[in-house]
C-alpha positions as CSV (number, residue, x, y, z in Angstrom):
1,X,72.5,-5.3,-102.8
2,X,74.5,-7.4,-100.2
3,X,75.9,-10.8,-101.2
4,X,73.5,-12.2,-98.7
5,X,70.8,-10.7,-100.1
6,X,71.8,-11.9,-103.6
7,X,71.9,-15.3,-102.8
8,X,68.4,-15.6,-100.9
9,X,66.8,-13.4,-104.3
10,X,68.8,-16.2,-106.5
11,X,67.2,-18.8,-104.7
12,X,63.5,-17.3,-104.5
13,X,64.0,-16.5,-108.1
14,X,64.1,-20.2,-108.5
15,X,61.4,-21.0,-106.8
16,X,59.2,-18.8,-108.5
17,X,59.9,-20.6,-112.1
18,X,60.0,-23.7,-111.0
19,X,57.3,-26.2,-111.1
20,X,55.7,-27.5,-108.2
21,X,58.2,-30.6,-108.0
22,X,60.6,-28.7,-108.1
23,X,59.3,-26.1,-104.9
24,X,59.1,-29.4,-103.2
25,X,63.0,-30.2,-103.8
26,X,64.0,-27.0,-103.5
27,X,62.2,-26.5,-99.8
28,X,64.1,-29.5,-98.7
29,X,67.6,-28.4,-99.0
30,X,68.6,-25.0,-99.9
31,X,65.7,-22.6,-99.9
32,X,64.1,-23.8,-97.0
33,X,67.4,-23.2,-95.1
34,X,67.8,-19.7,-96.8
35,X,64.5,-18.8,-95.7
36,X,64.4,-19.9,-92.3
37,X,67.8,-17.3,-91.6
38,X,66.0,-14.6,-93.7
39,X,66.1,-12.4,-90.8
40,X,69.4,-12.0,-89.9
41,X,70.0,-10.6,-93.5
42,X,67.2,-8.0,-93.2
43,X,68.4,-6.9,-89.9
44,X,71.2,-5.9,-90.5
45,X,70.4,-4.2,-94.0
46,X,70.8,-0.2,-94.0
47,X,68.2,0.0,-96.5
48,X,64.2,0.2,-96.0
49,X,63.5,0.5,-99.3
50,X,65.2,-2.4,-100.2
51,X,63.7,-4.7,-97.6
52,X,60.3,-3.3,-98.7
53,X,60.4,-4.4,-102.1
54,X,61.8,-8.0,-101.3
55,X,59.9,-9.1,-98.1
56,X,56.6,-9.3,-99.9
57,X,58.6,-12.2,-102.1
58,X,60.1,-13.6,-99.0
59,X,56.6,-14.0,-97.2
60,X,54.9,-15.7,-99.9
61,X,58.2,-18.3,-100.8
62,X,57.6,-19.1,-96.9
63,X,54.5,-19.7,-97.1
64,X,55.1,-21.9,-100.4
65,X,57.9,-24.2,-98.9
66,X,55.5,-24.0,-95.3
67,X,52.9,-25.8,-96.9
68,X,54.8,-29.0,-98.1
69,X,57.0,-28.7,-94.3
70,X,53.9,-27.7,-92.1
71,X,56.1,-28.1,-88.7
72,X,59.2,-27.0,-89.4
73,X,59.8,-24.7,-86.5
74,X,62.1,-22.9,-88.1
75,X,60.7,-21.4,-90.6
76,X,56.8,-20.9,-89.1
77,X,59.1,-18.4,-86.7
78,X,61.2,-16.9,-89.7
79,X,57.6,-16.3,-91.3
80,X,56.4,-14.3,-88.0
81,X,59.4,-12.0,-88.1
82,X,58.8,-11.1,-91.7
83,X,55.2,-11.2,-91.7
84,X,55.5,-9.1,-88.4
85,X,58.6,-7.1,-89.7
86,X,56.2,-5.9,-92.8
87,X,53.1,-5.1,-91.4
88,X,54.6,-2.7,-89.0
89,X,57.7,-0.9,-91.1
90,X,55.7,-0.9,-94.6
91,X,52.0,-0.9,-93.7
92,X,51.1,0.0,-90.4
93,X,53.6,3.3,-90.3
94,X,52.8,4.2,-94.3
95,X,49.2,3.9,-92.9
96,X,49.9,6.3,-89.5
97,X,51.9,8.9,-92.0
98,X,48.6,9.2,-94.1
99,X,45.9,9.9,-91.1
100,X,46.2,13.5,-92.2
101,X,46.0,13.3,-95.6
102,X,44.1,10.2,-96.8
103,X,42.2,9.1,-93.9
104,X,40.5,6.5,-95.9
105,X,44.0,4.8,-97.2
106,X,45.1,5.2,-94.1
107,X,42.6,3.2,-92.3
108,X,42.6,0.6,-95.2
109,X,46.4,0.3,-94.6
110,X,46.3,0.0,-90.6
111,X,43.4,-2.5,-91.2
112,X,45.7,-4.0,-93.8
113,X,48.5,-4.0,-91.1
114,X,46.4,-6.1,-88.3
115,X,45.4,-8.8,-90.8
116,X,48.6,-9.7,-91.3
117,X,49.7,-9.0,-87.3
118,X,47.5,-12.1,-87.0
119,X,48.7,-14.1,-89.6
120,X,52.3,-13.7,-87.8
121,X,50.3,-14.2,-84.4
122,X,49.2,-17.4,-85.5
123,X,52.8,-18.7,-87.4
124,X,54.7,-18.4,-84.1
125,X,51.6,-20.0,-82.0
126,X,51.4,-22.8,-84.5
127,X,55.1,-23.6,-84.0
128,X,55.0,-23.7,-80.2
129,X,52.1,-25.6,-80.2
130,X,53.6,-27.6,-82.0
131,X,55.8,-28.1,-78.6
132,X,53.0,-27.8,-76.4
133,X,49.9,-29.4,-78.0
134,X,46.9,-27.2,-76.6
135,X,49.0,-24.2,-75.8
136,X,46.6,-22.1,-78.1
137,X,43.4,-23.3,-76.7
138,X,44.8,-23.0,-73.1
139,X,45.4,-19.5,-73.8
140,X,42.2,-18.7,-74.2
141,X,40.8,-20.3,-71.2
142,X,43.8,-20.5,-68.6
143,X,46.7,-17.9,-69.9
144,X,49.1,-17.7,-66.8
145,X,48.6,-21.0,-66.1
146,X,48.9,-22.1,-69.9
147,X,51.8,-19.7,-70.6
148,X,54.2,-21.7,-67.0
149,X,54.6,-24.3,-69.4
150,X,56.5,-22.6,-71.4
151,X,60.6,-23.1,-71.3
152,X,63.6,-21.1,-72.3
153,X,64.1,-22.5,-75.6
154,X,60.8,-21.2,-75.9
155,X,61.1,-17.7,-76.1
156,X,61.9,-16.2,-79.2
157,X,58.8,-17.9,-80.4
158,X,56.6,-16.3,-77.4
159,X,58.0,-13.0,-78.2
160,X,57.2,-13.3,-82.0
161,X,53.2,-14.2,-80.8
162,X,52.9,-12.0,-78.3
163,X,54.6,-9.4,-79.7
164,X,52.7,-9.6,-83.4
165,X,49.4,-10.4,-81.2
166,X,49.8,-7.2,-79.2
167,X,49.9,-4.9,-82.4
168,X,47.1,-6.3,-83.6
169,X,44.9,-5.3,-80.3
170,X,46.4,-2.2,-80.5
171,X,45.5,-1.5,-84.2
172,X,41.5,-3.4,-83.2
173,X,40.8,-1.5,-79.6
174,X,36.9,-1.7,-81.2
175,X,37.1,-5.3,-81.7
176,X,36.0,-7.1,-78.4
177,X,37.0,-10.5,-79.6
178,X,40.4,-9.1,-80.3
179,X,40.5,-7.2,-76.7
180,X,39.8,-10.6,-75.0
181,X,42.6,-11.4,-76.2
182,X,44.7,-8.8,-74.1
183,X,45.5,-11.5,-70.8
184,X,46.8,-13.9,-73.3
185,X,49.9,-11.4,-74.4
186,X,49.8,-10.2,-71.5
187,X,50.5,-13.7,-69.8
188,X,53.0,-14.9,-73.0
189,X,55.3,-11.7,-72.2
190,X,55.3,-12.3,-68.6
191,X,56.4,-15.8,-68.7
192,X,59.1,-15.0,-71.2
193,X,60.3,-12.4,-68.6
194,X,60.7,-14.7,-66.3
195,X,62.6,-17.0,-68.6
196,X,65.0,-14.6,-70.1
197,X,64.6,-10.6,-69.3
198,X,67.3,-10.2,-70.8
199,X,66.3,-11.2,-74.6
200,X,67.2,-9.4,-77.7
201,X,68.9,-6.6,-75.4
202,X,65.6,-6.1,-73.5
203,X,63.0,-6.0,-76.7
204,X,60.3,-8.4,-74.0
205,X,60.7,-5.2,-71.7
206,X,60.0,-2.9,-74.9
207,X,57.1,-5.0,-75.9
208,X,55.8,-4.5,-72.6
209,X,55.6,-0.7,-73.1
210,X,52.7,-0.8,-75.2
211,X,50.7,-3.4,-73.1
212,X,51.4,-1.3,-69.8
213,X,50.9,2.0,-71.4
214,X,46.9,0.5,-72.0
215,X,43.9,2.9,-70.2
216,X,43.6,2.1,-66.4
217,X,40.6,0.1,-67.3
218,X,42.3,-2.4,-69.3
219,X,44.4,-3.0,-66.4
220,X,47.5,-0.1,-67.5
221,X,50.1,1.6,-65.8
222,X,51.8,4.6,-67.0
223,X,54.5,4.1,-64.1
224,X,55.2,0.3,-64.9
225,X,55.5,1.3,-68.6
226,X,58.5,3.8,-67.4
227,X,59.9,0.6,-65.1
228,X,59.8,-1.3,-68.2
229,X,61.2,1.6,-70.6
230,X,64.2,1.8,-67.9
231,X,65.4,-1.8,-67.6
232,X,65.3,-1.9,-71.7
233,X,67.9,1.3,-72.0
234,X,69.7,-0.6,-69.2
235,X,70.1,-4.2,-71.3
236,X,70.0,-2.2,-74.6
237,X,72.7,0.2,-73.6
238,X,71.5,2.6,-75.6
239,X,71.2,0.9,-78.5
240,X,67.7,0.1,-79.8
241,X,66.0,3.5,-81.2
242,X,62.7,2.0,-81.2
243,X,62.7,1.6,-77.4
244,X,62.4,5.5,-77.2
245,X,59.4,5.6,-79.8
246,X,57.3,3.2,-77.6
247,X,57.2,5.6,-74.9
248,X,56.9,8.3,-76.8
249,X,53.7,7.3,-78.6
250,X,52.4,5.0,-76.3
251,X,53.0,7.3,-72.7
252,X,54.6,10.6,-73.6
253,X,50.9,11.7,-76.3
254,X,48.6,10.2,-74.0
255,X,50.3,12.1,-70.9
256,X,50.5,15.6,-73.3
257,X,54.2,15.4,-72.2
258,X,55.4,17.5,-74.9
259,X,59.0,18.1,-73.5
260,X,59.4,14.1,-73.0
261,X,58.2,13.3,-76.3
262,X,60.6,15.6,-78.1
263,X,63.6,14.5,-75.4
264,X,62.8,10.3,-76.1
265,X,62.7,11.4,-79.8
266,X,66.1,13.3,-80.3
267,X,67.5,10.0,-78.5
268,X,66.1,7.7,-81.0
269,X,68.0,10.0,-83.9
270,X,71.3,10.3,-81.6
271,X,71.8,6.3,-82.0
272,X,74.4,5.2,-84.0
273,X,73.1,3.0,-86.7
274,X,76.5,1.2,-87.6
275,X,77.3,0.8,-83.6
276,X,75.0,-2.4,-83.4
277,X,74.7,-4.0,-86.9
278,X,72.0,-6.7,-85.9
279,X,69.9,-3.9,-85.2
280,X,70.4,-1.4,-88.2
281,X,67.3,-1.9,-90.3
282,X,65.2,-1.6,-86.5
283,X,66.9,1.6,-85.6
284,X,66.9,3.1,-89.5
285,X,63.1,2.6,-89.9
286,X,62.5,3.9,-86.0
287,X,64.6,7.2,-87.1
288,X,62.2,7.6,-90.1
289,X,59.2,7.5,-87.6
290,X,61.1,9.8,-85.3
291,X,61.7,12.5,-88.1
292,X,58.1,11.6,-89.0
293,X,56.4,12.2,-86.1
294,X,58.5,15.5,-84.8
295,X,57.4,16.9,-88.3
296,X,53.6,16.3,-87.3
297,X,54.3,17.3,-83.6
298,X,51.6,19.6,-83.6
299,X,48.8,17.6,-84.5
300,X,49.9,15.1,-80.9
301,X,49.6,18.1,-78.4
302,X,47.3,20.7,-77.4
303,X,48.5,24.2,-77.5
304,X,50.0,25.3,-74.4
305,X,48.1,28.0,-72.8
């Protein structure tokens, strides 16, 4: 385990055997501080497993100090990322790899997955309305115009909610409340684009994939999901392995593009996963899913005539 690592376990360790005084003191100085730079230790761990079996301790520790520091920015968007960060690597993909086998864990899992895809949602929303008082009501009613208000200190924030918010309507297409939902994300992304395209090495463009890549109905485009897929490898140089997954899955299977899922999937393997440190743990879990889903190729495409 890293030194990093070791530290932040240390400290939850603590918090865990102390009393609730003492979780009070503790979220005031160092804890709360460990906690809030969680992330940057998880992203650049090399591995999964690892992060699997500390995160869950991680969330609830969050939670804990959260509920004694209620708007500390800080932390509400360190609990997204790990709420968000969890549901997809360890529930949400354990839950896709079992459709096959266990269809009934597997949809217990992906319904698992979009609980907690809201309970990120609504971290990151809480702490920019805590910047915007009304932000989450005027979502509902007015989303582009809510969303201008928005800044570009703002973003990493509206990329946790929409980002979290958008996996959940993907794992709840049945759920009408949910799919009323879709301008909302929709807007959030769109004004963060305009803020700062070039975020996280183009991960606003990536999260884009999925909302373009929706049925032509839901107001979809195949060819703006590619436009978005481009600029991402362009800011990314190469470098984020999961940015070839989302158009795999979310255009390439839908499209029965066979030869362009296998092509976007051989790219996600051929990144290097010590080139880009900050980005190891992303691209080691998105190499899983690759190797994952070229093993169960089959069961995506028809047979070719």
């Amino acid at each position: 385990m890293s030194a990093a690592l070791r530290s932040l376990a240390s400290l939850l360790l603590a918090t865990l055997l102390a009393s609730a005084c003492s979780v009070r003191r503790l979220a005031a100085g160092g804890l709360a501080d460990a906690l809030s730079g969680s992330a940057a230790t998880f992203a650049r761990e090399d591995d999964p497993e690892l992060v699997r079996e500390a995160l869950p301790f991680v969330m609830k520790a969050l939670e804990a100090v959260l509920s004694e520091r209620p708007e500390d920015e800080a932390l509400l968007g360190a609990a997204s990322s790990a709420f968000g960060l969890y549901a997809y690597a360890f529930v949400q993909l354990d839950g896709e790899g079992l459709e096959n086998a266990d269809y009934a864990r597997s949809e217990h899992l992906k319904a698992r997955a979009l609980a907690l895809y809201l309970r990120a949602r609504d971290f990151a929303l809480r702490a920019l309305e805590l910047r915007h008082p009304g932000l989450a009501a005027g979502l509902g009613a007015w989303p582009t115009e809510t969303a201008a208000e928005l800044a570009r200190d703002d973003v990493e924030l509206t990329y946790l909610a929409a980002g979290t918010w958008g996996l959940a309507i993907s794992l709840g297409k049945d759920d009408p409340a949910l799919l009323a939902d879709l301008e909302a994300v929709r807007a959030l992304l769109r004004r963060a684009l305009e803020l700062d395209e070039r975020h996280a090495e183009g991960a606003l463009h990536e999260a884009m994939i999925s909302v373009e890549a929706l049925p032509l109905a839901m107001g979809g485009s195949p060819e703006r999901a590619r436009e978005h897929y481009r600029r991402a490898l362009e800011l990314s140089g190469g470098r984020r392995a999961s940015l070839h997954l989302k158009l795999a899955e979310n255009v390439s299977v839908p499209a029965q593009d066979r030869a362009e899922f296998e092509r976007l999937l051989q790219a996600a393997l051929a990144v290097e996963l010590d080139a880009t440190p900050d980005l190891r743990l992303s691209n080691r879990i998105a190499q899983g899913r690759a190797r994952q889903l070229l093993a169960t190729i089959d069961d995506l495409f028809l047979p070719s005539e």
